[in-house]
N, C-alpha and C positions, 0 to 999 in steps of 0.2 A: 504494500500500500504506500502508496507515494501522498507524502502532505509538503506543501507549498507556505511558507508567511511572504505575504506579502507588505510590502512598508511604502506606503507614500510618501513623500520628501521633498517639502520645498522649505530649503531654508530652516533645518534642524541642527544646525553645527553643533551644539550644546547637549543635543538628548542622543542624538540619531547610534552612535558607535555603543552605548548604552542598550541601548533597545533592542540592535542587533547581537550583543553579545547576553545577554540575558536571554533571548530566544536560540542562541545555540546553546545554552547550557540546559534550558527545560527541555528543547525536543533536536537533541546533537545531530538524529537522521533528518530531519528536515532540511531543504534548500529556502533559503533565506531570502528573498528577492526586494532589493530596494529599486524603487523606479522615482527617478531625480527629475523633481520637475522644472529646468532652468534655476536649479538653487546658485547664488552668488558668493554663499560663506561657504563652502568646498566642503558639503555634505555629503556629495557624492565621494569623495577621497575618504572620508573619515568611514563611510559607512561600509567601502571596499576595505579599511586595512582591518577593519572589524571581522571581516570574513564573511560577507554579502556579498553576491552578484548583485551588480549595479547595471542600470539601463536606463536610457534618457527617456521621458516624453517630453518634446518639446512646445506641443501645444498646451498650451496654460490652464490650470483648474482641474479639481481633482478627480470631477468626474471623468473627462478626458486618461490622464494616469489612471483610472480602476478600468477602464476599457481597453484600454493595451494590457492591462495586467490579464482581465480577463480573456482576451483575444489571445495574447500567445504562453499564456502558462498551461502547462495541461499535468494537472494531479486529481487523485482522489479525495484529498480535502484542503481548502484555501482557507488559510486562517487570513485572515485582515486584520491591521494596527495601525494607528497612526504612531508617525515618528515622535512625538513629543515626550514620550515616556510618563503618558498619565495612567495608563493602564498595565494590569498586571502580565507578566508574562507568563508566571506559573499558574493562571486559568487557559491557558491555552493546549494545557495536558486534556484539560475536561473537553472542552471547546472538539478539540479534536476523534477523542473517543466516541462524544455522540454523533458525529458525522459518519466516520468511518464504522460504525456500529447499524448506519442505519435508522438511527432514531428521529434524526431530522436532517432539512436539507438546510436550512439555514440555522444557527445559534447567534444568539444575540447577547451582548454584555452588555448587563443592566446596570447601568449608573443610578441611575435614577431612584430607585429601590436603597439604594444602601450612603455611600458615602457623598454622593455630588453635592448636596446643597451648600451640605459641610465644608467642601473642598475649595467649592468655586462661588468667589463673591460679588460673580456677576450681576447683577439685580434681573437684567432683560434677558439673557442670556437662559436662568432659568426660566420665568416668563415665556421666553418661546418655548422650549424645550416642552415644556408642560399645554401650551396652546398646540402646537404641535400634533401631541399626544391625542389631546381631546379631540382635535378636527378629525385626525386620521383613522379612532375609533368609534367615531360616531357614524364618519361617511361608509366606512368600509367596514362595517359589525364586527370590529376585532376587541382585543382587550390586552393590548401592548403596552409595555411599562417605559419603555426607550424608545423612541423613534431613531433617533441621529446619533448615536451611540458611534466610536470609530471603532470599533472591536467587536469584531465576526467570525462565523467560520459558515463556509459553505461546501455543498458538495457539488460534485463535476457536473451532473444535471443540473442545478439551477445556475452554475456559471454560465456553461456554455449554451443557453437555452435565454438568458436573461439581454434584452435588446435597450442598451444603455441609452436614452436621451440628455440626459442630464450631462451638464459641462463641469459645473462646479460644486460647490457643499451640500446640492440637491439630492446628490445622488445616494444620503442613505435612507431620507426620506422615497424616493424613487423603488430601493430594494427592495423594501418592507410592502408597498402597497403591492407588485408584482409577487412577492412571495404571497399576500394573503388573497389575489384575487385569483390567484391559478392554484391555489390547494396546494403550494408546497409547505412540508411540514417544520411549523417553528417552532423554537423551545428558547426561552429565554433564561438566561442564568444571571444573578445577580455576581457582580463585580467590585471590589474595592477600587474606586476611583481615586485619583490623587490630583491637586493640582500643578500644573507646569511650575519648573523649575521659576528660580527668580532668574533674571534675562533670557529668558523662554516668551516668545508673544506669540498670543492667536491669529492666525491668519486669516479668523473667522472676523467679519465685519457685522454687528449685530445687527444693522438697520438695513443695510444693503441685502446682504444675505437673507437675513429674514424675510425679508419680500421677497427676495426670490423665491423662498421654500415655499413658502405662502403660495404664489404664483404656482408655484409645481402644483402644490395639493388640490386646485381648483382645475390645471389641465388635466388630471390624474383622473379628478371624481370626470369628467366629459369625455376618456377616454376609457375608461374603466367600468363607469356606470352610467353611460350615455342615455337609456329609456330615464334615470331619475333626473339628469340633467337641462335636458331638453324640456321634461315634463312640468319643470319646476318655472323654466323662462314662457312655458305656456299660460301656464296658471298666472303668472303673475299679468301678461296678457290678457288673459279673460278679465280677471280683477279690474284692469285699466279700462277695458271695452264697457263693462256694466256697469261702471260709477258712473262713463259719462251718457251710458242708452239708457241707465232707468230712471233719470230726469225727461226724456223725451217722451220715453213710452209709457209713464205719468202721466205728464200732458195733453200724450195722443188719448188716452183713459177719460179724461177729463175734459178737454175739449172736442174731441172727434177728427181732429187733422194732428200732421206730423208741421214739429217744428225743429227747425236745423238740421234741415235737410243736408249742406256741407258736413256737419259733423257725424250725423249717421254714416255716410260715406266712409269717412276716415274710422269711425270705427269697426263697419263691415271688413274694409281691409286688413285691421288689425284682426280681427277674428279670422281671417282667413289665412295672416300669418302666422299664428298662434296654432291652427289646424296644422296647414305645412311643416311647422317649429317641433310639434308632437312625433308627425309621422316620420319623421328625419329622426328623433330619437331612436323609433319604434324598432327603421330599419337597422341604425348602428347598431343596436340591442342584437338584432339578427346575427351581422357579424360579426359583432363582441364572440358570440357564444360559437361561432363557426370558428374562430381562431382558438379559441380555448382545445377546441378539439383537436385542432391539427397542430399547436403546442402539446396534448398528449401523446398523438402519436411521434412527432419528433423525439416527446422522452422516450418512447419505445425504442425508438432507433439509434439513439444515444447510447441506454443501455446495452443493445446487441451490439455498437460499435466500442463501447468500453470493455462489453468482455473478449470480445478477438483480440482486443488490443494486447488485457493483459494472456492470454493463450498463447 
């Protein structure tokens, strides 16, 4: 059984040789893989003399480096880290076992359950963290304690089966709703978190980033649960069509003709977008559930192509 760490890297001079040498000490058979994203303080050198294979992305943002990660590594279980050294390396023995056991396709290390608040005296930071949480298991019936968590482990079917959109800090927000909307099986373990070093900074931007995550989570629920999304820009359509036609059709009740005839108009057509708006969900809905299926059978093919491989 072949397990992969993988370590994104932009600009970790301080933790990065850390991280990597801690992760050959818990799991000495695994390959290491740091992937340097244009770092400027020679992360990529410190993380090489550490004893990591090193490899560039040079497109910027981290989603970007997890999609070359995921594109050309090919193992039985990918543990994922960030380079900063806030998280443990010896949960990565556990991390590991459940994968390679079979008991889920993705493992999540939960901050958020145990030491983060503690850790990090971010104000907004937690704020998102926790808005986050609540948007992603409201929209999507789950009951997730981490969203964005940088410490994962996956297995080879949901790597090479997961179709990255995400550029930057989106992207763990992105994993989570793909694993719960295609029935890959999650297990979350709770993790002692720690905070960054002192001259350690986050390359997280809380207001920037945050709208973007935001953003993500609203194209997710239209691409993801497209009959609720559509259905919901209907409704609110109708709502607008009958506050301003049941003043008319009052009128017409009460005096025997129609008045504002212009505005009946414009609300007809509204109602006829509202129709159109529905049925464009209705069909997404159709293919939402046609790719679901033929996402299964790629895992089929996945499977009979991972066991030749190892035969």
């Amino acid at each position: 059984m072949r397990t992969a760490v993988l370590i994104p890297c932009y600009n970790e001079a301080k933790t990065i040789e850390k991280v990597v040498t801690d992760f050959k000490e818990v799991l000495p058979h695994a390959d290491i893989y740091v992937y340097d994203n244009n770092s400027t303080d020679g992360s990529d050198k410190l993380a090489k003399k550490a004893g990591a294979i090193v490899c560039n992305e040079y497109k910027q943002g981290k989603g970007n480096v997890v999609q070359s990660m995921f594109r050309d590594i090919v193992a039985d279980c990918y543990i994922m880290i960030d380079g900063d050294d806030t998280y443990p390396a010896e949960s990565a023995v556990e991390f590991e076992e459940i994968i390679l056991s079979g008991k889920a396709d993705m493992v999540i290390g939960d901050r958020l359950s145990s030491t983060y608040f503690e850790e990090n005296d971010r104000l907004f930071h937690n704020t998102g963290n926790i808005l986050v949480r609540k948007l992603i298991n409201y929209f999507f019936k789950s009951n997730l304690n981490d969203i964005m968590t940088g410490m994962r482990a996956f297995s080879y079917n949901f790597v090479k089966s997961f179709p990255i959109s995400s550029k930057e800090f989106e992207i763990e927000t992105e994993m989570s709703v793909f694993a719960l909307m295609n029935n890959f099986k999650i297990l979350e373990i709770p993790i002692q978190y720690r905070d960054r070093i002192e001259g350690s900074h986050s390359k997280l931007n809380t207001y920037r980033d945050g709208f973007k995550v935001i953003m993500m989570i609203f194209a997710l629920i239209r691409d993801e649960r497209p009959l609720m999304f559509f259905s919901f820009i209907s409704f609110i359509l109708f709502i607008i069509a009958g506050i301003y036609f049941l003043p008319i059709f009052l009128h017409y009740l009460n005096e025997g003709y129609v008045l504002r005839i212009p505005t009946l108009i414009v609300i007809s057509t509204v109602v006829i977008i509202a129709v159109l708006i529905f049925f464009v969900g209705v069909i997404l809905h159709v293919l939402k559930r046609q790719h679901a299926e033929n996402l299964q059978h790629h895992l089929i093919l996945l499977n009979e192509l991972n066991k030749k491989e190892k035969e």
